[in-house]
N, C-alpha and C positions, 0 to 999 in steps of 0.2 A: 700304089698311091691311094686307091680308092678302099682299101684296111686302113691305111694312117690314119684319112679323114673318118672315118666310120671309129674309130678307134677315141680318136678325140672330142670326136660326137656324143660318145657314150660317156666323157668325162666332163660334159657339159654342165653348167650349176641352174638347172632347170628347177629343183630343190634347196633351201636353204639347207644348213646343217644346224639341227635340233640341241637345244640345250636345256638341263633339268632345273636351272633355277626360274625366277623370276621376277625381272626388272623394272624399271618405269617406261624403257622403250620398250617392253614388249608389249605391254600396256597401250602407250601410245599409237603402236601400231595397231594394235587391235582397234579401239575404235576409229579410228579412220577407217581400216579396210568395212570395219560393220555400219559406221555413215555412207561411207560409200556406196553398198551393196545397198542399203534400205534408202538410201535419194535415189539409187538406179532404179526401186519399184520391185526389188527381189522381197519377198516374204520375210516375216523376222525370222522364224525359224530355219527358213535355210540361210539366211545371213548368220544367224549365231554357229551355225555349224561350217556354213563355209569359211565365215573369220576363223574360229578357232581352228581347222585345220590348216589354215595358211600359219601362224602362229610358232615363231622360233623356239618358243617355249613348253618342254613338255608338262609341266606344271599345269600351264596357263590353258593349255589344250583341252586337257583333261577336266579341267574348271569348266569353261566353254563348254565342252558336251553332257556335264554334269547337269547346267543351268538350260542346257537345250533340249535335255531328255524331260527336264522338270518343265518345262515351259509347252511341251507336248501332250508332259500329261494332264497339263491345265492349269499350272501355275502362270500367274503375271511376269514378266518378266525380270522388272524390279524386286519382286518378292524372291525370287528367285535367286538372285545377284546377292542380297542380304543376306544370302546364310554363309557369304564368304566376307565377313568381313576385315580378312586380315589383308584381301585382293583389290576391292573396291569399298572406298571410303563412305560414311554417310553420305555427304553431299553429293558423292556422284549417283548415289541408288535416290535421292530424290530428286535428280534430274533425268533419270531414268520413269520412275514413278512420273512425274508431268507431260515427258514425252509422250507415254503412253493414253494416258488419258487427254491428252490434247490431242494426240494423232499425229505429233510433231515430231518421234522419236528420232527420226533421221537426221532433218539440223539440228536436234539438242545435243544428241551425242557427237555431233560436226564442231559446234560451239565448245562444248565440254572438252575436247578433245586439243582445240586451239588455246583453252586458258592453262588445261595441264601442260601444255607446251610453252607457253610463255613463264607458267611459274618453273618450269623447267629451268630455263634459260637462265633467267633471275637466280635461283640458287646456286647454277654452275657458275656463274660469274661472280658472285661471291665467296664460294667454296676456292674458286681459282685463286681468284685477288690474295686471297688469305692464306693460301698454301707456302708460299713464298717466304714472308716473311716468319714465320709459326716453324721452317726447316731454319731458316739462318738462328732463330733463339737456341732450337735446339741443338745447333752448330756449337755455338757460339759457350753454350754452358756445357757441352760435353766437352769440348776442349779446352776447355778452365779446371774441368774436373780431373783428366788424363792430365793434361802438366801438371797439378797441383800434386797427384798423385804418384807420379811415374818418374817425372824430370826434372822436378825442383829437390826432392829426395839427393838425387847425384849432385847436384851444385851445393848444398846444405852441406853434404859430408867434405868436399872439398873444402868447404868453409872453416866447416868447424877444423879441421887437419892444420890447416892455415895459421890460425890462433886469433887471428882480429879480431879485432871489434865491427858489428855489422850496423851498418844503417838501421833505423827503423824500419822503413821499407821492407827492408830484405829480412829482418826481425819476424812482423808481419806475417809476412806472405809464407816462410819456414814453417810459423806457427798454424798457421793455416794449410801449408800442405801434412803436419805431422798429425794433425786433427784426422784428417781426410786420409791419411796412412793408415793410422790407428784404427779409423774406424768405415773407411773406405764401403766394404760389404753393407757394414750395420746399415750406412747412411741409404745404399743404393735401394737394400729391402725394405726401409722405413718410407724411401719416395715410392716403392712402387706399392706400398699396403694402404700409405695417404691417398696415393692415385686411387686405389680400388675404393676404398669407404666416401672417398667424396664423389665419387662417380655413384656410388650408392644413393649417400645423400641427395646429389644435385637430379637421380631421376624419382624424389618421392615429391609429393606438391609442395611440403615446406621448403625444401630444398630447395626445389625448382622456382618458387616465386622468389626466394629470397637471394637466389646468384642474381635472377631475372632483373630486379629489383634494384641490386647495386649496377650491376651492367646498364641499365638503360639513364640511370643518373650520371653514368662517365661520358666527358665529351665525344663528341662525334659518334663513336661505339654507340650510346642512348640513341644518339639523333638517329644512325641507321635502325636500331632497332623498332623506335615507333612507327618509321617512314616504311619501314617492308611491313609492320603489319597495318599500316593506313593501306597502301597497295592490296595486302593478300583481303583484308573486310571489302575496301569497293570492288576490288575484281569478281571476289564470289555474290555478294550481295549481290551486283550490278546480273552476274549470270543467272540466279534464280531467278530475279524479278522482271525479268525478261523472258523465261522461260514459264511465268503466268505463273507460278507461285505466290499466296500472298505473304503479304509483307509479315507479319506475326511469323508462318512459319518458314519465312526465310532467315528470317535472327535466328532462328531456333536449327536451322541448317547450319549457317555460317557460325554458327559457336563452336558447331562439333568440326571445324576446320581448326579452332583454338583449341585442340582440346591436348594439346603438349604446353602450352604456354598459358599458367594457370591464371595471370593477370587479366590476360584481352577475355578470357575463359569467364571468368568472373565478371567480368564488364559487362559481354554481353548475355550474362544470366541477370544482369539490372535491369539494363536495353531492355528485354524481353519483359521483363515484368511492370514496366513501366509504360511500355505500348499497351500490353493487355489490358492495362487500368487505363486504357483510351489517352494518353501523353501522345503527341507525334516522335515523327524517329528524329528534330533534330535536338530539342527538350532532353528527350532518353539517353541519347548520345553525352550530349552535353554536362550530362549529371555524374559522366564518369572519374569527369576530370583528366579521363585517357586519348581522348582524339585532339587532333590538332586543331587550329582555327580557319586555315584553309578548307577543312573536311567538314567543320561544320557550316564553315559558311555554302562549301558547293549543297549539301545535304538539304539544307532551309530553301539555297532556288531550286533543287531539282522536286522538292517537296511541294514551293509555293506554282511551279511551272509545270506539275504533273508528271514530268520525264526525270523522275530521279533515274530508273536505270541506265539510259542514256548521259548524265552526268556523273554518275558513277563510273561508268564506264571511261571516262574521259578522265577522271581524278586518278583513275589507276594506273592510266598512262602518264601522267604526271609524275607520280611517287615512284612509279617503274623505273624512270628517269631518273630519279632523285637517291633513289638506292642506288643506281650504277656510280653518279656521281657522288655519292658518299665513300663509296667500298673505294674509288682512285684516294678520294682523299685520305682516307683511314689509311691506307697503305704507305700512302706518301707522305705520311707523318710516323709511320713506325718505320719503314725501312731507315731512313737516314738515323733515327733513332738508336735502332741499332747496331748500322754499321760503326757510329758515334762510342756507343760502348763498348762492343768487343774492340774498339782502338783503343781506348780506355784501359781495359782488363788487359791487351797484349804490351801496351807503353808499360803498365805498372809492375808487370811481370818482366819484360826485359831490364826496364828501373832496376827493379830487385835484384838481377843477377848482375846488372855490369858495372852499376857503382864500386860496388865492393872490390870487382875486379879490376878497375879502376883504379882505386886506392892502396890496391894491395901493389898493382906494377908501377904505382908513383912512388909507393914505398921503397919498392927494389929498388 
């Protein structure tokens, strides 16, 4: 009895099991266990080595003792973190950078660690919302595509054997599966060569601001769009300026959070230039024509009240909110939508086949 137990003892998960990519939880784990260790009053350098060997990631380990061996031999620890930036973003190495020079490293990276968590959150729940209906479209056109090609074929020839005269309809819909017969392959490698060069396109800056651009003018779709990045600007603004960063080079942080979405990206390369010329931030803002009225109206009291970070902070909880309740609604105006049309496309393709049929056994 006393093997069994000893036996199962040994197969105890005292160790996680290691993996060679690297993720946004492994991430997230990391700084929590390294806020943790440096609020407990453990040294940085053995916090960077003891987070990263707690660390599911072998990637992410090995990063960790990169930046701890550098940090040993006398590099800052921020400077340090920068030469990875494909790991740790701008804005998080200059909340690194202020922890350190405030002495505050411990709750910055505590802070830092809860807002990656919360934009976390926010993206899954829109990524979620939207998975859904994004499979039923592709449902719904792949099997338009296969009947059109596969099974209207067989009713067509029975037709034509027949001798009648066909409906429109069923005229149609023939002529539209002989299209998609004929040229079935062609069509299928023409959608996936389109897929590839717009995806080109849509990742170069013209591209990207000009999809950006019609998307945030279409209903609801726009409105979610402005409302997650009124959220992602207060949340990050709200975190540097709190974190005793001044205000100059916190625009100049929170741009490089813009820096896939060449609109806000540009905005706040105005924002910035416009403070520097002594403007305040809710003037600078305001000259975008990109913020909402809400935002500039909290921005002007947390400016005229001294505690913009703290009203910032509270505006993001706002549009946090406001994105959840957009992304139900978005959803709730395309599902019905298109369960509405694939009933559409399956009425007008039975249409097509059973009139005929119809006529033909009222004929008999």
């Amino acid at each position: 009895m006393s093997q069994n137990k000893g036996f199962w003892l040994s197969m105890a998960r005292v160790q996680s099991k290691k993996h060679k990519g690297n993720t946004i939880d492994d991430l997230v784990s990391f700084f929590q266990q390294f806020s943790t260790l440096l609020n407990a009053g453990t040294p940085l350098l053995s916090s960077l080595r003891l987070a990263g060997e707690q660390s599911e990631s072998e990637k992410l380990s090995k990063v960790i003792k990169e930046i701890a061996n550098k940090v040993a031999s006398g590099d800052s620890f921020h400077k340090a973190a920068s030469n990875y930036p494909k790991i740790f973003e701008n804005h998080w190495i200059q909340m690194m950078r202020t922890g350190e020079v405030s002495g505050q490293l411990g709750s910055l990276m505590l802070q830092l660690n809860i807002s990656i968590q919360k934009e976390r959150a926010t993206r899954s729940k829109v990524t979620g919302a939207l998975i859904y209906p994004i499979i039923l479209i592709g449902v719904a056109f792949l099997s338009l595509f296969v009947m059109l090609w596969k099974v209207v074929p067989t009713f067509a020839a029975f037709f034509k054997d027949f001798g009648s005269e066909l409906p429109a309809i069923t005229e149609y819909v023939i002529a539209m599966s002989n299209f998609i017969k004929d040229r079935g392959l062609l069509i299928l490698v023409g959608m996936a060569v389109g897929g590839y060069f717009f995806r080109r396109y849509v990742r170069t800056e013209d591209g990207n601001r000009q999809v950006r651009s019609i998307l945030m003018a279409l209903p609801v779709m726009g409105e979610l769009l402005v409302q997650s990045s009124m959220e992602k600007f207060a949340s990050n603004l709200s975190l540097l300026l709190r974190s005793g960063t001044p205000l100059l080079e916190s625009i100049k942080t929170t741009q490089e959070v813009f820096r896939s979405d060449p609109i806000y990206f540009s905005a706040l390369g105005t924002v910035h230039g416009h403070i520097s010329r002594g403007s305040n931030l809710v003037a600078s803002v305001e000259s975008t024509k990109l913020f909402t009225v809400m935002m500039l109206s909290m921005i002007k009291i947390g400016e005229e009240s001294g505690k913009l970070s703290e009203v910032l902070d509270q505006i993001a909880g706002y549009y946090q909110n406001r994105v959840e309740t957009l992304v139900t609604r978005l959803t709730g105006l395309m599902e019905p939508m298109i369960v509405i049309g694939m009933g559409v496309m399956v009425c007008g393709l039975l249409a097509s086949i059973y009139i005929p049929m119809f006529q033909m056994a009222g004929g008999g």
